[in-house]
Phi, psi and omega in degrees: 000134191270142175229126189234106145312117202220129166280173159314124177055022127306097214252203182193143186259127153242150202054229191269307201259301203277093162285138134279083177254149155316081210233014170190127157248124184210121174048213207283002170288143151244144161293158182209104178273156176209131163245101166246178187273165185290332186271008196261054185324145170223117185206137169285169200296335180291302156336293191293316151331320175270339170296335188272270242284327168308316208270341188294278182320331187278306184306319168325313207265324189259299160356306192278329171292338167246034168201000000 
């Protein structure tokens, strides 16, 4: 894991394409703007987590439904 320290309205690149900016610190919180292209999903990980599991049960529910 890269560990970076960054102020207010500071950003960090991932690749080419993908901005991170700093866009608020208030107490132990951060803000965070991500600018990415439309083909780039950005989802927090509990979301992204839940999403691989929808799609993990729906294949799971159609395999077991066709045979």
């Amino acid at each position: 894991m890269l560990v970076l320290s960054r102020k207010k309205n500071e950003s960090i690149m991932v690749g080419d394409s993908v901005v991170i900016t700093i866009v608020e610190i208030r107490g132990d919180r951060v803000r965070l703007g991500i600018e990415a292209p439309p083909e780039v999903p950005v989802h927090r990980r509990e979301v992204y987590e839940a999403l691989r599991r929808a799609v993990s049960d729906s294949a799971e529910s159609e395999t077991s439904s066709s045979g």
